[in-house]
C-alpha positions as CSV (number, residue, x, y, z in Angstrom):
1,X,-25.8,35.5,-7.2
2,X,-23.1,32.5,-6.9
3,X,-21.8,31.8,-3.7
4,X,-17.9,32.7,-3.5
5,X,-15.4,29.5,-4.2
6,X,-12.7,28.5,-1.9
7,X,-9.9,27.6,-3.2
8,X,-7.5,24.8,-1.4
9,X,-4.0,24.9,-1.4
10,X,-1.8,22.6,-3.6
11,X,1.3,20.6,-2.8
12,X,3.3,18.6,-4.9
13,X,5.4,15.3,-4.1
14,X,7.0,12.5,-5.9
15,X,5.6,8.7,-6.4
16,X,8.3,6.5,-5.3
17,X,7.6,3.9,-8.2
18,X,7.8,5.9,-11.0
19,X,9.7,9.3,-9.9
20,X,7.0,11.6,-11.1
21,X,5.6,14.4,-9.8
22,X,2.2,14.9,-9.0
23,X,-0.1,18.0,-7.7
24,X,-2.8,17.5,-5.0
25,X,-4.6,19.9,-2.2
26,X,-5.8,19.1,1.4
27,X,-9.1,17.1,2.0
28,X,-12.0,19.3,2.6
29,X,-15.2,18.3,4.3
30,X,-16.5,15.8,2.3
31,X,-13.4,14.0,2.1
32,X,-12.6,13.9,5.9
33,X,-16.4,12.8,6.0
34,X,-15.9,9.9,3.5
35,X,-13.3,8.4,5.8
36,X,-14.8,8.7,9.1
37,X,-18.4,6.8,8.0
38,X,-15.6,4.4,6.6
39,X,-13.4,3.9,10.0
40,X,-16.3,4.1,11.9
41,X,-18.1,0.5,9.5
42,X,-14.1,-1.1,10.4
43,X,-15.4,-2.6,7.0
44,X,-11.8,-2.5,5.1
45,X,-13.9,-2.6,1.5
46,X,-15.7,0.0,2.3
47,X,-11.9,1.8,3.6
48,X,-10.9,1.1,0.0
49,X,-13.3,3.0,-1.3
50,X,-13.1,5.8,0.4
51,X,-9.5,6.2,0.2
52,X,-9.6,5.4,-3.6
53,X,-12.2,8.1,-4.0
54,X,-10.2,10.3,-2.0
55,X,-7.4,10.4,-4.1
56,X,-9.1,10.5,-6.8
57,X,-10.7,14.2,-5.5
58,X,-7.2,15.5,-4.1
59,X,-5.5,15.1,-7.4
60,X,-8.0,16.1,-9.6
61,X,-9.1,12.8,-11.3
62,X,-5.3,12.9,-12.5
63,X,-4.5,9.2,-10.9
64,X,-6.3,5.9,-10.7
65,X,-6.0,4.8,-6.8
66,X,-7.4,1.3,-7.8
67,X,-4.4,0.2,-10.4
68,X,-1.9,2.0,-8.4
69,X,0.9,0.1,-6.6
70,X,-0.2,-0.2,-2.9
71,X,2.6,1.6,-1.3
72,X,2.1,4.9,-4.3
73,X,-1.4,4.8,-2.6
74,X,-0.2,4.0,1.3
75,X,2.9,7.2,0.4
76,X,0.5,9.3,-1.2
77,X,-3.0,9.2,1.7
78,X,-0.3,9.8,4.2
79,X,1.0,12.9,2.8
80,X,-2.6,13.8,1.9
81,X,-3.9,13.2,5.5
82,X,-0.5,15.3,6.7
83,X,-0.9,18.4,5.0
84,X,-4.8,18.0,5.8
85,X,-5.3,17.0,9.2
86,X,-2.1,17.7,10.6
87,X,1.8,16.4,10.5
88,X,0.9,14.8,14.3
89,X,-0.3,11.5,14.7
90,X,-0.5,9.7,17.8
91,X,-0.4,5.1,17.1
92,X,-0.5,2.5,19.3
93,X,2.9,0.4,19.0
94,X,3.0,-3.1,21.0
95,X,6.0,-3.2,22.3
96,X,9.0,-5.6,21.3
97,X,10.7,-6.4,24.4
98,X,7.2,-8.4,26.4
99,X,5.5,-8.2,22.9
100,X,1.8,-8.0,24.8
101,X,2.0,-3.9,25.9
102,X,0.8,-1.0,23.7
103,X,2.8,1.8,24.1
104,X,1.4,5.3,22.6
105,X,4.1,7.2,19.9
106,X,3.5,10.4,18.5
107,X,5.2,10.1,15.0
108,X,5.4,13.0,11.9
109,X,3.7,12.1,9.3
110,X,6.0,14.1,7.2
111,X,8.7,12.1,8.1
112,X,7.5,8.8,6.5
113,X,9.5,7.4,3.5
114,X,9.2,5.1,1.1
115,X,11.9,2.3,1.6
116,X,13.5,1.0,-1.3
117,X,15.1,-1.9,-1.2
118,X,17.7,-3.8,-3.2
119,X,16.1,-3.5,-6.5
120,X,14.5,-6.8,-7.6
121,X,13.3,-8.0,-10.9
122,X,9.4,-8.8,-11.9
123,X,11.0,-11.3,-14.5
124,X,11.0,-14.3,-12.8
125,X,12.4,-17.6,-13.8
126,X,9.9,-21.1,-12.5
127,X,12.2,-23.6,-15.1
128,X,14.6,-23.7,-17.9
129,X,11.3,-22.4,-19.9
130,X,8.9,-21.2,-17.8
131,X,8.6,-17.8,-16.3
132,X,6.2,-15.0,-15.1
133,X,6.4,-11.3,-15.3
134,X,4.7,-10.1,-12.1
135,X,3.7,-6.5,-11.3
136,X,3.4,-4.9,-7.8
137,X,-0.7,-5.1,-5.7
138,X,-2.6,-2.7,-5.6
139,X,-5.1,-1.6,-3.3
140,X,-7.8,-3.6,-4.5
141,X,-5.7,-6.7,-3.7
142,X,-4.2,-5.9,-0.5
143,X,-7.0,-4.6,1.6
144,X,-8.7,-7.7,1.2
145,X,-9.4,-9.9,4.5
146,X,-10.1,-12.8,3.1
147,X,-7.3,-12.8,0.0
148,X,-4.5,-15.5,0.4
149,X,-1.3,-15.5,-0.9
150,X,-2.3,-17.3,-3.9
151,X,-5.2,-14.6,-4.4
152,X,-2.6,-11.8,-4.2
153,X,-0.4,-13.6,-6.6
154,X,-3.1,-14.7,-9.0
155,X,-4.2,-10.7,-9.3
156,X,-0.4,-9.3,-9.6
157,X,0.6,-11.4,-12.8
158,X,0.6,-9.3,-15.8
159,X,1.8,-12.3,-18.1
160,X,3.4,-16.1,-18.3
161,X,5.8,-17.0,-20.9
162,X,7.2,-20.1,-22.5
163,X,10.2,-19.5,-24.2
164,X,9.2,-16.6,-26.4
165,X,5.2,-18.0,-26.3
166,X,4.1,-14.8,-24.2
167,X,0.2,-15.0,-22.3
168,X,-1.0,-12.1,-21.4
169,X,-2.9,-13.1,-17.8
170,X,-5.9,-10.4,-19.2
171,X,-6.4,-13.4,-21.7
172,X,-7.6,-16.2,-18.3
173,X,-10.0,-16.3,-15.6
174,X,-8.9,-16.6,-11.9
175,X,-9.5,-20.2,-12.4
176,X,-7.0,-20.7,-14.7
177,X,-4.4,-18.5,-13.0
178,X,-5.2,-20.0,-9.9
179,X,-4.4,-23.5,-11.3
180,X,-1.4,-22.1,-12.8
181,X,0.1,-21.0,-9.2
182,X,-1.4,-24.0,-6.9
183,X,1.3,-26.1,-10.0
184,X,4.2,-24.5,-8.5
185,X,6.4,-26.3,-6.2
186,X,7.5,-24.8,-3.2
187,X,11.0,-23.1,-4.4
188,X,9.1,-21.6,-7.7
189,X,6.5,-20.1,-4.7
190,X,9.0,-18.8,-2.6
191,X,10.8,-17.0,-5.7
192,X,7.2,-15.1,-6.2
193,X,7.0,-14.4,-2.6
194,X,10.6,-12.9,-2.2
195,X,8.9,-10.7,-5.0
196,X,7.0,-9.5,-2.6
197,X,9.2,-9.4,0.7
198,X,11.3,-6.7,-1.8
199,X,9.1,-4.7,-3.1
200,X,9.0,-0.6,-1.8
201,X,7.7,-0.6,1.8
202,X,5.8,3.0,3.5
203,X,7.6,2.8,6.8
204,X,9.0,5.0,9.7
205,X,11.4,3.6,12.2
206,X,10.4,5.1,16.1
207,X,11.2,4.7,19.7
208,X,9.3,3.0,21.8
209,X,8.9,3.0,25.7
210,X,7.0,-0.2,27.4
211,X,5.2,1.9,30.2
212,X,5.6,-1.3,32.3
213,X,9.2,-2.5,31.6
214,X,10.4,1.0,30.9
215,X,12.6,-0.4,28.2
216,X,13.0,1.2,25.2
217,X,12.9,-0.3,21.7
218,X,13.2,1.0,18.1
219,X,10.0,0.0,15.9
220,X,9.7,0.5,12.5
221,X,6.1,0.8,11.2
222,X,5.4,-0.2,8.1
223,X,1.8,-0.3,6.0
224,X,-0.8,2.6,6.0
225,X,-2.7,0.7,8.8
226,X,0.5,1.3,11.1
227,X,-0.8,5.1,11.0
228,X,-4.4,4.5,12.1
């Protein structure tokens, strides 16, 4: 005779870069294991993984972690770790005002949004001809220790174009790309970068009290590794 089947609950939310609603239920066992064998390595490959896996399990193989935008994947774990864990979390915050004290915050994970700023486009303009169409990184390319600026770039380029000559970046190695971005001058950099500065950020703003000044300062956490 079968054993009986539990059944999790399911919740639903909205990805911040496309509007669409998606289903997905708690962690169970296995999942909450995955992620403490991967804290407990501090190996941030192996915390890819394990979160990309995760997803993939809580929303029944209906998303792709590893070519999501980063903050889809930062919004989404958080919500997932909320309604599995618990809407409590307690983070260490250094404080502002001596910038060298940690100051313990319990924040609500069901209070984290997904800051939008002034919408900016991935068409960007290098000269008169010359442009790239860029697309936002995704897990793969931002829990990286040892990527660059250049790295992250090189890996969120979905095509160059010259006039209407479009190259689809699928088409070139890293080596090529990479040549193509260390070509820029510094103002064509800077354009891509300010890309980045505005794309959708996972943040919650708190307050913060330096156990040793006693002054208290608003701090706005931003990035999944604020939560941890």
């Amino acid at each position: 005779m079968a054993l009986p089947v539990l059944k999790s609950p399911t919740y639903e939310l909205t990805l911040p870069s496309n509007s669409k609603k998606i289903k997905f239920r708690s962690f169970l066992v296995k999942e909450e294991k995955l992620l403490m064998i991967a804290n407990e390595t501090g190996d941030v490959e192996e915390r890819r993984i394990a979160i990309s896996q995760i997803i993939d399990n809580c929303t029944f193989g209906k998303l792709d972690a590893e070519s999501m935008p980063i903050f889809d994947v930062e919004y989404l774990f958080l919500k997932l770790r909320s309604k599995s864990i618990g809407e409590f979390v307690d983070v260490r915050v250094l404080c502002p005002d001596d910038k060298e004290t940690y100051a313990e915050v319990s924040v609500n994970l069901e209070d984290i949004k997904c800051r939008k700023p002034k919408k900016r486009a991935n068409i960007l303009s290098l000269n008169d001809d010359v442009g790239v169409i860029m697309k936002y990184p995704t897990i793969s390319t931002s829990l990286t220790e040892s990527s660059s600026v250049i790295d992250v770039i090189v890996e969120s380029i979905e095509s160059i174009f010259d006039g209407e000559t479009v190259f689809d970046a699928s088409d070139y190695n890293e080596s090529e790309l990479t040549e193509f971005v260390e070509s820029m001058t510094q103002k064509q950099l800077q354009n891509i970068s300010d890309f980045y500065m505005n794309m959708p950020k996972v943040s919650l703003n708190v307050k913060v009290l330096n156990p040793k000044t006693k002054v208290e300062s608003d701090v706005s956490l931003e990035g999944l590794e604020s939560f941890f």
